[in-house]
CHARMM internal coordinates of N, CA and C (Angstrom, degrees):
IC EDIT
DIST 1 N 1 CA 1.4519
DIST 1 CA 1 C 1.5314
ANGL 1 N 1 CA 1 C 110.36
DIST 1 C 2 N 1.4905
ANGL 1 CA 1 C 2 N 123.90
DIHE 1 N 1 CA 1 C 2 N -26.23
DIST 2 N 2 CA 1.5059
ANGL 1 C 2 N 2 CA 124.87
DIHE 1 CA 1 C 2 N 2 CA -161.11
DIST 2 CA 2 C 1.6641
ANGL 2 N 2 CA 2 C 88.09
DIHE 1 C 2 N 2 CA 2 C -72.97
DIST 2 C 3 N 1.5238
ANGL 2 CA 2 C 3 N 119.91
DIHE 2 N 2 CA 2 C 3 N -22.79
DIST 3 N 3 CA 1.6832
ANGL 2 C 3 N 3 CA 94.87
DIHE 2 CA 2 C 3 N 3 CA -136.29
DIST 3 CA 3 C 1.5377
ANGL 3 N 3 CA 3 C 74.45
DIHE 2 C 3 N 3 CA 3 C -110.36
DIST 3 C 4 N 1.2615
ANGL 3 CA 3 C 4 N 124.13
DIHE 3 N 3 CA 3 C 4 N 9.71
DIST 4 N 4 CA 1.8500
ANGL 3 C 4 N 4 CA 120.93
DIHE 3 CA 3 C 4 N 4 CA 175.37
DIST 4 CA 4 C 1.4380
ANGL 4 N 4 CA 4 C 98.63
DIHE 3 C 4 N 4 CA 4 C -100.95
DIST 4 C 5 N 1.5211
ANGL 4 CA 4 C 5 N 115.65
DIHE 4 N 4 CA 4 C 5 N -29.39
DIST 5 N 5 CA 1.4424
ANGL 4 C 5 N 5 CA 100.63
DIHE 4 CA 4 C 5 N 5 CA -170.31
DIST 5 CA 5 C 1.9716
ANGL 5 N 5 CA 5 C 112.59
DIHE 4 C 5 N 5 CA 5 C -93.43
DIST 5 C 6 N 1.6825
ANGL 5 CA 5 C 6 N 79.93
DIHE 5 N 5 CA 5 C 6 N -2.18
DIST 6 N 6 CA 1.9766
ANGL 5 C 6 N 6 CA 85.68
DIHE 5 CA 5 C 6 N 6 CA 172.00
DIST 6 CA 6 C 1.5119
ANGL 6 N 6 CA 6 C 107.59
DIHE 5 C 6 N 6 CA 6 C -65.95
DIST 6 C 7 N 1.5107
ANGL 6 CA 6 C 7 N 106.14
DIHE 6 N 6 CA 6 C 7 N -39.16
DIST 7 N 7 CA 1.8208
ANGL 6 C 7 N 7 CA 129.01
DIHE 6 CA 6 C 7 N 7 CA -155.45
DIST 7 CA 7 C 1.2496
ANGL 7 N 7 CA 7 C 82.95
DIHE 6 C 7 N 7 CA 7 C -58.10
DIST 7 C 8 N 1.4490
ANGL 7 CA 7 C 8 N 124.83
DIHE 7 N 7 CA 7 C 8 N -35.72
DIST 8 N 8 CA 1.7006
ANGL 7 C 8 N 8 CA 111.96
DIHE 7 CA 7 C 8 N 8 CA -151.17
DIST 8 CA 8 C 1.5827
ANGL 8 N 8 CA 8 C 112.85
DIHE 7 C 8 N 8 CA 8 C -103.27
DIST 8 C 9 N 1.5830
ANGL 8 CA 8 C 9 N 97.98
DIHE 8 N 8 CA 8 C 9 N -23.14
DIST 9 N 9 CA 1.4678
ANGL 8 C 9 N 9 CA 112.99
DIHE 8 CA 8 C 9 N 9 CA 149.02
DIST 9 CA 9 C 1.7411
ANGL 9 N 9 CA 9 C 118.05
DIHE 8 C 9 N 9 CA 9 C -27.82
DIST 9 C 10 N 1.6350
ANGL 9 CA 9 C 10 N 87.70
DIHE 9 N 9 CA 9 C 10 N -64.80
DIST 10 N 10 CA 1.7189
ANGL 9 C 10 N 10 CA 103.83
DIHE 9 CA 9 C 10 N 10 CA -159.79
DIST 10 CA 10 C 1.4563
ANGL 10 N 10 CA 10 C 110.59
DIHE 9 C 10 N 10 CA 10 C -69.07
DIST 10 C 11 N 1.9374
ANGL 10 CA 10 C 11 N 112.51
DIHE 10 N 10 CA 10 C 11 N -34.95
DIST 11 N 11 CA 1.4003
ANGL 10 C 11 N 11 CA 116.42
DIHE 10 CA 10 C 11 N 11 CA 173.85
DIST 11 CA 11 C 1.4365
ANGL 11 N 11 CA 11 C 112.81
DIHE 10 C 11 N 11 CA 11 C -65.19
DIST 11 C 12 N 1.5501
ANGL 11 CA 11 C 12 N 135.57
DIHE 11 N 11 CA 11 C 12 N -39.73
DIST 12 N 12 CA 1.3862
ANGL 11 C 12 N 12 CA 140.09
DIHE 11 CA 11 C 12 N 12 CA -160.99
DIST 12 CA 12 C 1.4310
ANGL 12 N 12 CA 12 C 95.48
DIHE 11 C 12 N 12 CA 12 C -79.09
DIST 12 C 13 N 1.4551
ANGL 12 CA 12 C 13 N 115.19
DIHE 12 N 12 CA 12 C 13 N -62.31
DIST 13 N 13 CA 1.6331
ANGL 12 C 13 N 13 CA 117.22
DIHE 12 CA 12 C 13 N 13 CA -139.50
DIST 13 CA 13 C 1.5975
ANGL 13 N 13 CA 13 C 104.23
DIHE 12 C 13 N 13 CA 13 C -154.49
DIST 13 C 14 N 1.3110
ANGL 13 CA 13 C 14 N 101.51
DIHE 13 N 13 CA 13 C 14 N 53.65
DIST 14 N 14 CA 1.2148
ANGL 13 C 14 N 14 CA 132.28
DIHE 13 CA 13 C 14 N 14 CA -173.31
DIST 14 CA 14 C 2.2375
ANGL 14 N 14 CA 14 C 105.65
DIHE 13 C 14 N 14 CA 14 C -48.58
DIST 14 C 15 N 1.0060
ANGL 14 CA 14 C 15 N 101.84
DIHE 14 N 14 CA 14 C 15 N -29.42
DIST 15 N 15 CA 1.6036
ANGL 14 C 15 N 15 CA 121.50
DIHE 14 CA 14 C 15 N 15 CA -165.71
DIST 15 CA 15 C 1.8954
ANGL 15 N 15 CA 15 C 88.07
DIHE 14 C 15 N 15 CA 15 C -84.54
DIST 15 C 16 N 1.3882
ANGL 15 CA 15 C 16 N 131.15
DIHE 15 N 15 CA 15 C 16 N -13.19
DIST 16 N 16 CA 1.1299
ANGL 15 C 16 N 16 CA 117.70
DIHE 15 CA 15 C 16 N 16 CA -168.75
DIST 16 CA 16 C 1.8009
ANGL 16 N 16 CA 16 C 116.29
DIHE 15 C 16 N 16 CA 16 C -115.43
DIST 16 C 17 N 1.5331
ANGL 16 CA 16 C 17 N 83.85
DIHE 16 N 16 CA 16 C 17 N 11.53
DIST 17 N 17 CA 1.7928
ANGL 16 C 17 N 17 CA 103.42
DIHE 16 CA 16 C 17 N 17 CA -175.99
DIST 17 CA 17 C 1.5371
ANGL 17 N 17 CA 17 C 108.08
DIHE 16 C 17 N 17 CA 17 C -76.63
DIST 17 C 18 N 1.1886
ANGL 17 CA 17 C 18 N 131.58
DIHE 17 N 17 CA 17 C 18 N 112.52
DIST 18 N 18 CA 1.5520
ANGL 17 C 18 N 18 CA 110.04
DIHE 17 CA 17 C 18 N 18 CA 172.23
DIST 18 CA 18 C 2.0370
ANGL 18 N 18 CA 18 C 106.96
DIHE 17 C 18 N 18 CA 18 C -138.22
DIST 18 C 19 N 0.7913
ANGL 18 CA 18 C 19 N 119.55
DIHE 18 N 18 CA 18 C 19 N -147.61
DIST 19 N 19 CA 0.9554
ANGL 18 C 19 N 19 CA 130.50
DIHE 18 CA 18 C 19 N 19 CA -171.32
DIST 19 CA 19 C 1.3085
ANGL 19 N 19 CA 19 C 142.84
DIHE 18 C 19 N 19 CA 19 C -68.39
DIST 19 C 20 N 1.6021
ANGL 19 CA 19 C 20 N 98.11
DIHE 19 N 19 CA 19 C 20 N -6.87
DIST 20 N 20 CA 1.1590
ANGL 19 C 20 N 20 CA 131.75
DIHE 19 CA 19 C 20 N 20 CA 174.69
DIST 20 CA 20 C 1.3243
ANGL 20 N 20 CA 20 C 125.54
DIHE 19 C 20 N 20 CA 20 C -82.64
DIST 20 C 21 N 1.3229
ANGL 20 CA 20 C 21 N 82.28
DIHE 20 N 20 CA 20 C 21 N -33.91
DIST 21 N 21 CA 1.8612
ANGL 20 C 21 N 21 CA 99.95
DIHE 20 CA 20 C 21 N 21 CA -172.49
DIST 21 CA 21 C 1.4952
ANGL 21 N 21 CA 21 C 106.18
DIHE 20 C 21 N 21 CA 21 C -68.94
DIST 21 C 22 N 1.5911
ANGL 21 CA 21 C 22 N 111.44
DIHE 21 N 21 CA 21 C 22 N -47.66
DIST 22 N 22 CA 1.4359
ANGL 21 C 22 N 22 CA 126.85
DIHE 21 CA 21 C 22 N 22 CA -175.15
DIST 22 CA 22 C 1.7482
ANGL 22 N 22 CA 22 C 97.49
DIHE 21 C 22 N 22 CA 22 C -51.82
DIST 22 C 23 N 1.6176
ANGL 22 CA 22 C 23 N 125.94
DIHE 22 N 22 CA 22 C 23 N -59.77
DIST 23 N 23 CA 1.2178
ANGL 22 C 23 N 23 CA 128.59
DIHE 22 CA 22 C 23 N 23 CA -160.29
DIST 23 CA 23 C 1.6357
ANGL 23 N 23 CA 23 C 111.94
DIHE 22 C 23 N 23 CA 23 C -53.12
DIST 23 C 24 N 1.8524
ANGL 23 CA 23 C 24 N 99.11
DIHE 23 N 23 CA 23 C 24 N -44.06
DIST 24 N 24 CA 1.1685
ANGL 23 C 24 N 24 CA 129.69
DIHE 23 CA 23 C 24 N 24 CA -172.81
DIST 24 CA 24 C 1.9763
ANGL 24 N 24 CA 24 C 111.89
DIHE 23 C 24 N 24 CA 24 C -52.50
DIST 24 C 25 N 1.2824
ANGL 24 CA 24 C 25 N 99.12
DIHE 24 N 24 CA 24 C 25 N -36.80
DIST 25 N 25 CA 1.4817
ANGL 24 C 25 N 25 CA 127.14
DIHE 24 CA 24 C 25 N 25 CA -178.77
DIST 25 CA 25 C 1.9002
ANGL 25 N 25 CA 25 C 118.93
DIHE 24 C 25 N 25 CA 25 C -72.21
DIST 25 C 26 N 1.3985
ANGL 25 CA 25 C 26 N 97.60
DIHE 25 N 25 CA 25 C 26 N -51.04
DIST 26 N 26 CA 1.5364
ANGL 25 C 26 N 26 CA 142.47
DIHE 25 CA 25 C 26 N 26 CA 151.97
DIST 26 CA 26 C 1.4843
ANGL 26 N 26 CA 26 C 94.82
DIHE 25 C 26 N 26 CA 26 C -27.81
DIST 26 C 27 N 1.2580
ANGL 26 CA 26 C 27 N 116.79
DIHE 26 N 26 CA 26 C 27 N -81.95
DIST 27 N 27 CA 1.7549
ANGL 26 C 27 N 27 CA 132.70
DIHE 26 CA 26 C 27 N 27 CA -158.52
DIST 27 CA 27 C 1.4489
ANGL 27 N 27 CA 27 C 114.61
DIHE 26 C 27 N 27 CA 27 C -84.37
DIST 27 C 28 N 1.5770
ANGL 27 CA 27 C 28 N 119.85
DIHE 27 N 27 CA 27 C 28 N 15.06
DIST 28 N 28 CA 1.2374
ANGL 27 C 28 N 28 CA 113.11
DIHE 27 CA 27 C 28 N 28 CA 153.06
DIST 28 CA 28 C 1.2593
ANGL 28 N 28 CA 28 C 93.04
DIHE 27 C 28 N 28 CA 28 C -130.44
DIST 28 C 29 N 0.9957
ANGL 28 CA 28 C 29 N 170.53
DIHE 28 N 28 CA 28 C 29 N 66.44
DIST 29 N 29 CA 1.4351
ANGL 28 C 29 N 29 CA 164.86
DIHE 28 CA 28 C 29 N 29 CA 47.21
DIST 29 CA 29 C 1.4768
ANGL 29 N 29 CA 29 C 131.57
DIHE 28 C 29 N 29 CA 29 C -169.42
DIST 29 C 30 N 1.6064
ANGL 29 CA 29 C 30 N 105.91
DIHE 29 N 29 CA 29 C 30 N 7.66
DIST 30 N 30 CA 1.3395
ANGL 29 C 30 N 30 CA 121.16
DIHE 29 CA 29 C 30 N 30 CA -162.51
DIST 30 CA 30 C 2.1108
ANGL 30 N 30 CA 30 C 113.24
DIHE 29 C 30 N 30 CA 30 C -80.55
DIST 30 C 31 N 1.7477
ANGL 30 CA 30 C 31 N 105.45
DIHE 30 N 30 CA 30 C 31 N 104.76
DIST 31 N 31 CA 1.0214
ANGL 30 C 31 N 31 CA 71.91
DIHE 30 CA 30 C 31 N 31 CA 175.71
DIST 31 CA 31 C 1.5792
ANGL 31 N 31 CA 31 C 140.91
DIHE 30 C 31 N 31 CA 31 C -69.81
DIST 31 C 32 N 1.2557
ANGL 31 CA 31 C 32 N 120.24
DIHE 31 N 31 CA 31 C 32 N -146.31
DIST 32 N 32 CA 1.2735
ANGL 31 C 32 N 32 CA 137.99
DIHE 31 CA 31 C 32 N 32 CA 179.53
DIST 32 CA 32 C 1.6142
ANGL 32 N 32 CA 32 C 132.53
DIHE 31 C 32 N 32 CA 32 C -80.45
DIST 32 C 33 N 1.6578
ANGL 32 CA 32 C 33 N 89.09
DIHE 32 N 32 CA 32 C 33 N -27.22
DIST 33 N 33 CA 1.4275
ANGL 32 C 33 N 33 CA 122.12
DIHE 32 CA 32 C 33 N 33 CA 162.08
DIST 33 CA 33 C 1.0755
ANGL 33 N 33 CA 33 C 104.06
DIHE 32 C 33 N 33 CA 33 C -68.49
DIST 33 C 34 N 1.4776
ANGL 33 CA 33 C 34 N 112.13
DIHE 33 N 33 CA 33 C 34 N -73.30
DIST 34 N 34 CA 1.6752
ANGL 33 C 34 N 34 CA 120.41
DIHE 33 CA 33 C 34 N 34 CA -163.25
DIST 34 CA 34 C 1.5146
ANGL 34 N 34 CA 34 C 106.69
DIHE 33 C 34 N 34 CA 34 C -37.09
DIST 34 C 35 N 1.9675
ANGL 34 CA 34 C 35 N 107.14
DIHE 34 N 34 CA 34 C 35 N -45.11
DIST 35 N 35 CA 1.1290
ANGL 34 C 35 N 35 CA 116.74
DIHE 34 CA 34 C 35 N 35 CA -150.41
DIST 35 CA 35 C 1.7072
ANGL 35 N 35 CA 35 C 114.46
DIHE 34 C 35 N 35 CA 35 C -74.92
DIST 35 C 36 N 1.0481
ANGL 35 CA 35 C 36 N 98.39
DIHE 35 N 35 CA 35 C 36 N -18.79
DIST 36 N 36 CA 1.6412
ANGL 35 C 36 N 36 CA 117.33
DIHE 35 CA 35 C 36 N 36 CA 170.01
DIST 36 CA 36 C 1.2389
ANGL 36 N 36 CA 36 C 115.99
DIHE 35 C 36 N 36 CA 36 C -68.44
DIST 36 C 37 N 1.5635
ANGL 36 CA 36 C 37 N 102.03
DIHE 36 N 36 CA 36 C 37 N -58.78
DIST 37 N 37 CA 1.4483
ANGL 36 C 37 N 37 CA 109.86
DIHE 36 CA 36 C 37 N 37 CA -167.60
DIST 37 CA 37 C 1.7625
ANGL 37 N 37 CA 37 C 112.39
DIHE 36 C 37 N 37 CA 37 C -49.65
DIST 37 C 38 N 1.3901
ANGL 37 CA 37 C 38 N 85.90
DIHE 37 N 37 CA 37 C 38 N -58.72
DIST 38 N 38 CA 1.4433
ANGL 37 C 38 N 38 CA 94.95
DIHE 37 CA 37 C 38 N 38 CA -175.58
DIST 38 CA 38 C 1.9768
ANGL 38 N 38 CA 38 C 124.01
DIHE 37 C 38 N 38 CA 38 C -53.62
DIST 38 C 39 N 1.4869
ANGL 38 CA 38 C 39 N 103.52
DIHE 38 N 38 CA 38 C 39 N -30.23
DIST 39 N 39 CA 1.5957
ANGL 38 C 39 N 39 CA 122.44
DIHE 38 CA 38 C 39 N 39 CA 175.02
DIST 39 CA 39 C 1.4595
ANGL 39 N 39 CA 39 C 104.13
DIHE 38 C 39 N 39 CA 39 C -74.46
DIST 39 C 40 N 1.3016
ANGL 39 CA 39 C 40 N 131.73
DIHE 39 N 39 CA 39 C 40 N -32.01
DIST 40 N 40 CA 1.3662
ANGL 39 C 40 N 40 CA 129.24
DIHE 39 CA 39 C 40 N 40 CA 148.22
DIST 40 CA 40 C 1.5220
ANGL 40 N 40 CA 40 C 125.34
DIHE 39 C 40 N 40 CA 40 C -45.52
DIST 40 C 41 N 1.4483
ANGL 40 CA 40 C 41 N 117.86
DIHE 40 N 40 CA 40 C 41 N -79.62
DIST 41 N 41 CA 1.2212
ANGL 40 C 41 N 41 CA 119.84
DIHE 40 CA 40 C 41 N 41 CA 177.76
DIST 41 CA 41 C 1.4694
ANGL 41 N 41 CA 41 C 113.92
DIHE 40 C 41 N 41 CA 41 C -49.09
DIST 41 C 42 N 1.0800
ANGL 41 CA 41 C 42 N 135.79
DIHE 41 N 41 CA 41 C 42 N -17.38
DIST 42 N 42 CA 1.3850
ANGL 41 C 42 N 42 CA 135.03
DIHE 41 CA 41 C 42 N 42 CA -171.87
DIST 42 CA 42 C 1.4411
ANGL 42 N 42 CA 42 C 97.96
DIHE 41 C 42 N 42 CA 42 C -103.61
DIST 42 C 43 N 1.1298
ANGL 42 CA 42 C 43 N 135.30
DIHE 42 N 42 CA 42 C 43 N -22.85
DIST 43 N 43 CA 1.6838
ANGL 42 C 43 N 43 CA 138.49
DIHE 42 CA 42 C 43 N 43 CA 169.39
DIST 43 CA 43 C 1.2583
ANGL 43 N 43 CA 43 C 117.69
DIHE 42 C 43 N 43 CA 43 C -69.66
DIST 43 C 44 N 1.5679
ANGL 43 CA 43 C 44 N 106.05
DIHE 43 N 43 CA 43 C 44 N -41.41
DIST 44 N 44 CA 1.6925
ANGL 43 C 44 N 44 CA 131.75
DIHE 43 CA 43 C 44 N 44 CA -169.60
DIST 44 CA 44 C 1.7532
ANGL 44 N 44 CA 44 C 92.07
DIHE 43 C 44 N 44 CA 44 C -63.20
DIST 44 C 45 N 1.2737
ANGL 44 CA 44 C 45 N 109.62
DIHE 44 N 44 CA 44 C 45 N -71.45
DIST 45 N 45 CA 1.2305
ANGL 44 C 45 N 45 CA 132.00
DIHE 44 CA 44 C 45 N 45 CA -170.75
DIST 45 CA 45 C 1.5330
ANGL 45 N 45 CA 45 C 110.36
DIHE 44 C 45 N 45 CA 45 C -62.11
DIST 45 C 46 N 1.3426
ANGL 45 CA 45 C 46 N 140.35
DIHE 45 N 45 CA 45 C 46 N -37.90
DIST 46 N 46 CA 1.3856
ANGL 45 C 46 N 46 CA 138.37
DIHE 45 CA 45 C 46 N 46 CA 143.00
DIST 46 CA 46 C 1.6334
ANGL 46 N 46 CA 46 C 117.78
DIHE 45 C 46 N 46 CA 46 C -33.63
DIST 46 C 47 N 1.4198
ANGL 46 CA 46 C 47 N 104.20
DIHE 46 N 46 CA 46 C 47 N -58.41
DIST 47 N 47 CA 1.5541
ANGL 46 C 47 N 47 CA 112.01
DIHE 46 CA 46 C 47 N 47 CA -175.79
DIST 47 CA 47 C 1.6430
ANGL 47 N 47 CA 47 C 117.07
DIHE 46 C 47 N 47 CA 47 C -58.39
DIST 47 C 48 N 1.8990
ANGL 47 CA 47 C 48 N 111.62
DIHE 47 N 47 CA 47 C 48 N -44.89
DIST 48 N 48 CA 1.1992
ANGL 47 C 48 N 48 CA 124.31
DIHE 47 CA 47 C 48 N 48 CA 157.39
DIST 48 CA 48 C 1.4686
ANGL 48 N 48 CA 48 C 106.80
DIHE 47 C 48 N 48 CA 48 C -38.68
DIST 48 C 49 N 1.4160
ANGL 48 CA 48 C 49 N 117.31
DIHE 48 N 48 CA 48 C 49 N -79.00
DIST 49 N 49 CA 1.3195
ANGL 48 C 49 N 49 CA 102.01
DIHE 48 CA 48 C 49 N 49 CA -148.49
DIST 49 CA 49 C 1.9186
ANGL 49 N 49 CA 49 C 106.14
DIHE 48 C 49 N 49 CA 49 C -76.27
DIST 49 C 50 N 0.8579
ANGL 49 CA 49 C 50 N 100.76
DIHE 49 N 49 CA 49 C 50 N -10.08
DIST 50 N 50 CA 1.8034
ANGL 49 C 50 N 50 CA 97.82
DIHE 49 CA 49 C 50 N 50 CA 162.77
DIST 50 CA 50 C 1.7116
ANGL 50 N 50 CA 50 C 123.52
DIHE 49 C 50 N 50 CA 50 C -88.41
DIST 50 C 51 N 1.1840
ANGL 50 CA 50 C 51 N 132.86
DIHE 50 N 50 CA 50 C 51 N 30.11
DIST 51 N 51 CA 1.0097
ANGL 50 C 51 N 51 CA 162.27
DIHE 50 CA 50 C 51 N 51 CA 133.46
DIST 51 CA 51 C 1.2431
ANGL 51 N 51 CA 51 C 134.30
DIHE 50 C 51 N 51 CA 51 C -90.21
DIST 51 C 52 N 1.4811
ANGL 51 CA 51 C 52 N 128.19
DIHE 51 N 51 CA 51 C 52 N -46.40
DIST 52 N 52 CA 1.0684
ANGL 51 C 52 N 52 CA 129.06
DIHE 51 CA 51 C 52 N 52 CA 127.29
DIST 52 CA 52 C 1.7406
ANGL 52 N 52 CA 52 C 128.01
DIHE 51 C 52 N 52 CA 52 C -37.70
DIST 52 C 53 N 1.0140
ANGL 52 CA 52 C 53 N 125.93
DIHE 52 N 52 CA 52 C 53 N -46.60
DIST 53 N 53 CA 1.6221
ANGL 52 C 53 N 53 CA 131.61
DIHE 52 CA 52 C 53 N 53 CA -178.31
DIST 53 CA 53 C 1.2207
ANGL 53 N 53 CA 53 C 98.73
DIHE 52 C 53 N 53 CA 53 C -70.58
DIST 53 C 54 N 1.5974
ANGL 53 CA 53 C 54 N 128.60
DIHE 53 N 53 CA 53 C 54 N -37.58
DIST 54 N 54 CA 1.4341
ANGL 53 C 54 N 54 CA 116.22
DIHE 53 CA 53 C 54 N 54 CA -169.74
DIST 54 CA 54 C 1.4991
ANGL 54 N 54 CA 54 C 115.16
DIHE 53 C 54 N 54 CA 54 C -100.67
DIST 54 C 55 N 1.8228
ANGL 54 CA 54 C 55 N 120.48
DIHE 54 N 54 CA 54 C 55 N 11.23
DIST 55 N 55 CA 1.4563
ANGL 54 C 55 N 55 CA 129.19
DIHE 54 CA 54 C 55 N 55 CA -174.56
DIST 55 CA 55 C 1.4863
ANGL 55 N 55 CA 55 C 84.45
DIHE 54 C 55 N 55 CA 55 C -104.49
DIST 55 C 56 N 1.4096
ANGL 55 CA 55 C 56 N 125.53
DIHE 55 N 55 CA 55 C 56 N -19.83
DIST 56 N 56 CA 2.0101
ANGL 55 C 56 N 56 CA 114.99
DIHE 55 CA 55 C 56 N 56 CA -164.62
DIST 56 CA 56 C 1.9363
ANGL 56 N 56 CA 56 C 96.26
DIHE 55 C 56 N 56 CA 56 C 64.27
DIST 56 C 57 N 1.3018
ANGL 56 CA 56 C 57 N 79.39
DIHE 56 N 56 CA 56 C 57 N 61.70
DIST 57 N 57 CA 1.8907
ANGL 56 C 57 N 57 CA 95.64
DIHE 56 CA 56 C 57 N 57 CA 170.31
DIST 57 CA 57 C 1.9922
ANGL 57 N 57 CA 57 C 93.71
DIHE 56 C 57 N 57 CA 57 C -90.39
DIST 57 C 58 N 0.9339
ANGL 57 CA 57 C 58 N 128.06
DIHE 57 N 57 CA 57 C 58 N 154.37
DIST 58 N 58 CA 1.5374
ANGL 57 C 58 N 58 CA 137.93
DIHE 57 CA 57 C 58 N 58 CA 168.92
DIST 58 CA 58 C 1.6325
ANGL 58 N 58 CA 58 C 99.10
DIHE 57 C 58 N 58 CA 58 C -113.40
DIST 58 C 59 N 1.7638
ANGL 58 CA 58 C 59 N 86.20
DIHE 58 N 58 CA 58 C 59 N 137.19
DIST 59 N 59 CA 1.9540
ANGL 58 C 59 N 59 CA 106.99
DIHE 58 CA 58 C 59 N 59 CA -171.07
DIST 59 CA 59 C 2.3057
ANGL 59 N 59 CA 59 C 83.67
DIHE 58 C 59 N 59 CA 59 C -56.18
DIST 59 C 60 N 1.1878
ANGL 59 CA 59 C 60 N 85.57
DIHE 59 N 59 CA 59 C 60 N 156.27
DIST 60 N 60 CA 1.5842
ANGL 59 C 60 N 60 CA 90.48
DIHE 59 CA 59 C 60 N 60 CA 156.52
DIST 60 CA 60 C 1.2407
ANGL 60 N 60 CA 60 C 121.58
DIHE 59 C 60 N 60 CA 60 C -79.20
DIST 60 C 61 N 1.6720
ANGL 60 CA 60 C 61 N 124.24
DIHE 60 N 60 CA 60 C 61 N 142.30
DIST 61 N 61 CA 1.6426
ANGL 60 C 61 N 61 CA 143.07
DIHE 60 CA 60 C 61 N 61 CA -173.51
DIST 61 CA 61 C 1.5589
ANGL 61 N 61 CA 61 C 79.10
DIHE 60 C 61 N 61 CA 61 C -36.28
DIST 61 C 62 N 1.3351
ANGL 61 CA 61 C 62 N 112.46
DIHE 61 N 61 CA 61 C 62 N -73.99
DIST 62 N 62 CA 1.8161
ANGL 61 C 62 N 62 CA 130.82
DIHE 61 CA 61 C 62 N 62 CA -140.15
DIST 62 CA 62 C 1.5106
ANGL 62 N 62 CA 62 C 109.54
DIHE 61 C 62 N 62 CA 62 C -56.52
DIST 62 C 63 N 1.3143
ANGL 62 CA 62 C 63 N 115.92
DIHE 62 N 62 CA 62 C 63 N -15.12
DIST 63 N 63 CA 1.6412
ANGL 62 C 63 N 63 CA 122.02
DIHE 62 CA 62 C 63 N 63 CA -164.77
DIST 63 CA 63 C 1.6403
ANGL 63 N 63 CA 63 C 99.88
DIHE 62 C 63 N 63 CA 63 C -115.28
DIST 63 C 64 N 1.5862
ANGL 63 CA 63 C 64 N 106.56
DIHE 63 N 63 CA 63 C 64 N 138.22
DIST 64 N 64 CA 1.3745
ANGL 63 C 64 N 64 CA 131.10
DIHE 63 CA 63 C 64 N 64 CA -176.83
DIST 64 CA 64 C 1.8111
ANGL 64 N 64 CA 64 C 98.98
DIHE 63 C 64 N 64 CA 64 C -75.37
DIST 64 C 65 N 1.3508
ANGL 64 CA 64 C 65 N 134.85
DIHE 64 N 64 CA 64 C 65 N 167.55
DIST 65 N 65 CA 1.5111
ANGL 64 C 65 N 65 CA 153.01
DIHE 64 CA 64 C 65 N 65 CA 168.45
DIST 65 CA 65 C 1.9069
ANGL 65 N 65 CA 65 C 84.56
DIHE 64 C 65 N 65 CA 65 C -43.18
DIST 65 C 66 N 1.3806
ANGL 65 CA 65 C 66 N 129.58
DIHE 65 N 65 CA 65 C 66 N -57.60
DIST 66 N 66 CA 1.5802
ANGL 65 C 66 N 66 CA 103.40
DIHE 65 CA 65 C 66 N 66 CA -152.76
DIST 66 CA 66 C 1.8657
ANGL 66 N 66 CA 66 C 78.04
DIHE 65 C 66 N 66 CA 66 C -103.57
DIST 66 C 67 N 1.2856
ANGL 66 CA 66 C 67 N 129.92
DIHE 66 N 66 CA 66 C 67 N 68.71
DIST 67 N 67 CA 1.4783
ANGL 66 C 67 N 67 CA 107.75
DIHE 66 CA 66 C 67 N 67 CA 161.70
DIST 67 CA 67 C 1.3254
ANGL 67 N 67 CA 67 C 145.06
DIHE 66 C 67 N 67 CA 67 C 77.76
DIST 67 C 68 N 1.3619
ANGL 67 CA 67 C 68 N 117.16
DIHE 67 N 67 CA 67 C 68 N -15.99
DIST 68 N 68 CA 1.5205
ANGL 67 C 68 N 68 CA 142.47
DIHE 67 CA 67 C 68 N 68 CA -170.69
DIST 68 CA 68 C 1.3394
ANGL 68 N 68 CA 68 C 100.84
DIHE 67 C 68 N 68 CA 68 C -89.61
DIST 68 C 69 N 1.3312
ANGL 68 CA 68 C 69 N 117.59
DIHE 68 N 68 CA 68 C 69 N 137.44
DIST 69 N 69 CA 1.5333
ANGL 68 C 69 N 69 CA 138.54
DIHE 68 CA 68 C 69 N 69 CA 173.26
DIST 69 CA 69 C 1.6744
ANGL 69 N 69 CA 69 C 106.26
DIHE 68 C 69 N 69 CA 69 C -62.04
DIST 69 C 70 N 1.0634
ANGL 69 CA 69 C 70 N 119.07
DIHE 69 N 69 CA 69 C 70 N 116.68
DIST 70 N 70 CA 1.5046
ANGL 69 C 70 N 70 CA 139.32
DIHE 69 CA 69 C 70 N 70 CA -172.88
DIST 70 CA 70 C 1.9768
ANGL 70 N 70 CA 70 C 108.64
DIHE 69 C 70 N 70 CA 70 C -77.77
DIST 70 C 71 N 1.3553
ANGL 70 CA 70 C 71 N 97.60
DIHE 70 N 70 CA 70 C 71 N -23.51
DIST 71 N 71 CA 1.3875
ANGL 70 C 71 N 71 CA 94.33
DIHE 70 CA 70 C 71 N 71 CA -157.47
DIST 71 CA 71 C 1.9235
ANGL 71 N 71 CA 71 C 99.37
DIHE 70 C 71 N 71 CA 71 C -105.12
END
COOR INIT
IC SEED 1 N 1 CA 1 C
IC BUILD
């Protein structure tokens, strides 16, 4: 849960992430790898969908408000 509720950290209030968080992540068992990986995909996927938001891309028919396949 720590390293899902960092992800949401980094999407909301990205300017309030610091060094703590990483240690914080650190001290319940997450490595360093993990800890990357995951601050990537959640950056990747931020940057995506703000490119999309700023081209006036439309959500897909098939996907619900949080993303989930409708059909």
């Amino acid at each position: 849960m720590a390293l899902l509720d960092h992800a949401e950290k980094l999407t909301l209030s990205p300017e309030s992430s610091n060094q703590e968080d990483i240690e914080a992540l650190r001290a319940v068992g997450w490595s360093d790898r993990a800890i990357t990986d995951a601050v990537q995909v959640c950056a990747y996927f931020n940057y995506i969908n703000r490119i999309a938001q700023g081209l006036g891309v439309d959500d897909e028919e098939w996907l619900d408000a949080l993303g989930r396949s409708i059909k």
